[in-house]
Backbone as CSV, one residue per row, in Angstrom:
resi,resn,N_x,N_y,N_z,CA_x,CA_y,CA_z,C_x,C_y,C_z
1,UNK,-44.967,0.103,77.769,-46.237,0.797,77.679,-47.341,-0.238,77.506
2,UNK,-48.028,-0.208,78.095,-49.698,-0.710,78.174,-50.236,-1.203,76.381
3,UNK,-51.093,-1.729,76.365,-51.569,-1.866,75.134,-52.891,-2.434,75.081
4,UNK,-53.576,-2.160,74.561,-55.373,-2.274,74.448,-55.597,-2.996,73.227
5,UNK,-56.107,-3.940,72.855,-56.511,-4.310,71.278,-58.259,-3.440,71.250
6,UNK,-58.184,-2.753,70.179,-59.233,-2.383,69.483,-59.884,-3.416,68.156
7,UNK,-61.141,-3.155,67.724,-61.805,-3.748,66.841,-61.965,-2.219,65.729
8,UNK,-61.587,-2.060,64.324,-62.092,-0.896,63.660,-62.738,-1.511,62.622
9,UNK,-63.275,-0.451,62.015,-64.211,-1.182,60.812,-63.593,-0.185,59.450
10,UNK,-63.131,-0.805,58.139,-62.212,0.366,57.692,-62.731,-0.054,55.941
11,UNK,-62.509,1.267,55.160,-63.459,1.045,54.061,-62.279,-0.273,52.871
12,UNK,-62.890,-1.281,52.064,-61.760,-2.360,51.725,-61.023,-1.861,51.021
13,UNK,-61.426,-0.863,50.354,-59.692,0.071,49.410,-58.972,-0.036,50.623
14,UNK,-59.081,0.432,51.793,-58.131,0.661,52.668,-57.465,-0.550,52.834
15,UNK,-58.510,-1.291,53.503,-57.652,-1.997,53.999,-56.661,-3.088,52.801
16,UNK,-57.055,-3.097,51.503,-56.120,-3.542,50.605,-55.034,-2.362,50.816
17,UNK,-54.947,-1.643,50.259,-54.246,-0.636,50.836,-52.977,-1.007,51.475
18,UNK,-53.322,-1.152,52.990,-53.403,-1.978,53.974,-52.030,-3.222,53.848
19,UNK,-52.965,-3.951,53.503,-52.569,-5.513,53.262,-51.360,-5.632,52.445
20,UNK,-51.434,-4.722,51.547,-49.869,-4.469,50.407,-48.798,-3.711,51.116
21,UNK,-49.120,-3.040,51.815,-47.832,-2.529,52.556,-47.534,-3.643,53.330
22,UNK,-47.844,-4.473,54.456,-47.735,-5.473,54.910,-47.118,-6.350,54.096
23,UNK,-47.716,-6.934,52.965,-46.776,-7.871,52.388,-46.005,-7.551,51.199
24,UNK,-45.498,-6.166,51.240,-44.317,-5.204,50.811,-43.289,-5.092,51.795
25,UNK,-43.444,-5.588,52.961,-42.345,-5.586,54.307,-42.064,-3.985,54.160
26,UNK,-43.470,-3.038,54.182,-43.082,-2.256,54.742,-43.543,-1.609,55.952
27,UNK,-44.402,-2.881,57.074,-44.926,-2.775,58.012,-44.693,-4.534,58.081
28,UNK,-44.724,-4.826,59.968,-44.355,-6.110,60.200,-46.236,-6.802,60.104
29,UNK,-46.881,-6.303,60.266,-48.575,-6.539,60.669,-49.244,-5.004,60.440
30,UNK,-50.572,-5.478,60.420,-51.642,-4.892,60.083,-51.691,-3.694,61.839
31,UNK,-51.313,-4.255,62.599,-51.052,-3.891,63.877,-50.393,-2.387,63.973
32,UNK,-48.950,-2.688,63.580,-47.702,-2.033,63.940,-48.261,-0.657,62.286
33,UNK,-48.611,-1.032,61.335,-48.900,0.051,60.337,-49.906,0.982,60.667
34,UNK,-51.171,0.764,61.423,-52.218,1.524,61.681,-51.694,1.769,62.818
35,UNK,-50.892,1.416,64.020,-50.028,2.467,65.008,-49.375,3.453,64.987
36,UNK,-48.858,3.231,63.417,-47.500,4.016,63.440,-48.407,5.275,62.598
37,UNK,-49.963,4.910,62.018,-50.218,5.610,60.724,-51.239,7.186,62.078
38,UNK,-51.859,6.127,63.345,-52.685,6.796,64.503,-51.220,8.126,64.374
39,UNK,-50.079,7.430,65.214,-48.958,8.331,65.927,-48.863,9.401,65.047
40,UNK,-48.721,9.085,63.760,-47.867,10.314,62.940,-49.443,11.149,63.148
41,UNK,-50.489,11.342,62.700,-51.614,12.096,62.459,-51.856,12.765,63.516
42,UNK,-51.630,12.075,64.868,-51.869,12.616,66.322,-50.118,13.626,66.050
43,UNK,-49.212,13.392,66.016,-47.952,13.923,65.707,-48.269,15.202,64.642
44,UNK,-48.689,15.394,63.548,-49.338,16.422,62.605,-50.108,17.599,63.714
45,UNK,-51.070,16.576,63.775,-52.520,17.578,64.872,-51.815,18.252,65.923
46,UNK,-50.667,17.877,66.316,-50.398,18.532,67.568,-49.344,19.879,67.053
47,UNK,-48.672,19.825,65.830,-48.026,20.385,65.073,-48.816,21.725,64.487
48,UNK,-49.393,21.115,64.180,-50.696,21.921,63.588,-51.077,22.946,64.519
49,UNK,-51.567,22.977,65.875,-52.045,23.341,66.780,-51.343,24.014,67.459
50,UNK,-49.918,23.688,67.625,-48.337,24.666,68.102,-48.560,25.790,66.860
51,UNK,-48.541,25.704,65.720,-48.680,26.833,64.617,-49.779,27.681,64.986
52,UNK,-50.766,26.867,64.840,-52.105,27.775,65.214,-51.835,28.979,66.680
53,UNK,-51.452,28.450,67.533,-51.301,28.957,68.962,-50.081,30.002,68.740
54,UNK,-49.010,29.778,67.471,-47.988,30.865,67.721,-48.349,31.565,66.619
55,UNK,-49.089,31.498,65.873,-49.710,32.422,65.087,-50.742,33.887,65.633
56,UNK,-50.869,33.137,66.830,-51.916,34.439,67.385,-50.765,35.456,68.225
57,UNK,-49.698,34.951,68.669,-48.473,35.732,68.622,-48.450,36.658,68.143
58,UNK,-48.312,37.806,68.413,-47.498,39.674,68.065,-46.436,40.044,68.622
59,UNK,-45.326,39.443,67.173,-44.101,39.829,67.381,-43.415,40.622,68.316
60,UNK,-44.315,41.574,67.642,-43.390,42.931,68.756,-43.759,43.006,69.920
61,UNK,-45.038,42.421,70.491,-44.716,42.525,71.516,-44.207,41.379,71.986
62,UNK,-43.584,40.173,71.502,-42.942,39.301,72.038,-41.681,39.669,72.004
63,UNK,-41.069,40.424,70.967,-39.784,41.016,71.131,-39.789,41.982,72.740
64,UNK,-40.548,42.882,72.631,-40.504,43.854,73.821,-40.372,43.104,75.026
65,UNK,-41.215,41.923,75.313,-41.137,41.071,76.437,-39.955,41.163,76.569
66,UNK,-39.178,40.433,75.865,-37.975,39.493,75.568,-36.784,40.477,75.834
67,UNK,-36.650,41.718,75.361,-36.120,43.087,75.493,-35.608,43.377,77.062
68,UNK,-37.599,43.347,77.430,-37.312,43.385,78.635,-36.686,42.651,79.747
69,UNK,-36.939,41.516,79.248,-36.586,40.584,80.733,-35.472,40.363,80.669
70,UNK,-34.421,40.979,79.469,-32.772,40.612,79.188,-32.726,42.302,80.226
71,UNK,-33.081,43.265,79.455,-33.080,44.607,79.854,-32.591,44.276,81.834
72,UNK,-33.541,43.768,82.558,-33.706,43.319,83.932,-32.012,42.868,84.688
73,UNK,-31.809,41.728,83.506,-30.414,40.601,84.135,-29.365,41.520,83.532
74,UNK,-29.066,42.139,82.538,-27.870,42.410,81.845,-26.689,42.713,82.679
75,UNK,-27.114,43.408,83.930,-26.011,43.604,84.647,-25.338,41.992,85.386
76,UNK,-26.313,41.095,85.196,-25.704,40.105,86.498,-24.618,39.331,85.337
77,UNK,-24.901,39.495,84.060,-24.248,38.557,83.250,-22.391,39.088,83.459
78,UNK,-21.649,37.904,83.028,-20.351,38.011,83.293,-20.101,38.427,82.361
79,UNK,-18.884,39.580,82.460,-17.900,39.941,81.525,-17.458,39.051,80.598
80,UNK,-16.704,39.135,79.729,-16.455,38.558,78.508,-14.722,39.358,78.022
């Protein structure tokens, strides 16, 4: 995958913050921790947003769909 260097400007709690996880070896660079910290938040937001979207969902009529479109095949399915 491609990779871009950015410039950010970040408040210094942070980036101490920051700097101690790094030399806690629990990030290799300042790099790879604010990648991994972008991914998970973009990873949340999109999580977030699957909830939101199946929340506007009405059960029943997702059951009835679902009812139906088995209702349709039942005959083609094989014996048992």
């Amino acid at each position: 995958m491609a990779r871009a260097k950015i410039a950010i400007t970040m408040d210094e709690n942070l980036l101490h913050g920051l700097d101690f996880l790094v030399k806690s070896k629990k990030f290799a660079n300042r790099s790879k921790a604010i990648q991994e910290a972008v991914a998970e938040k973009l990873k949340r937001m999109e999580k977030k947003r699957l909830a939101q979207e199946c929340a506007k969902l009405d059960p029943e009529f997702e059951e009835k769909m679902a009812e139906e479109s088995f209702a349709g095949e039942i005959d083609k399915w094989p014996q048992y």
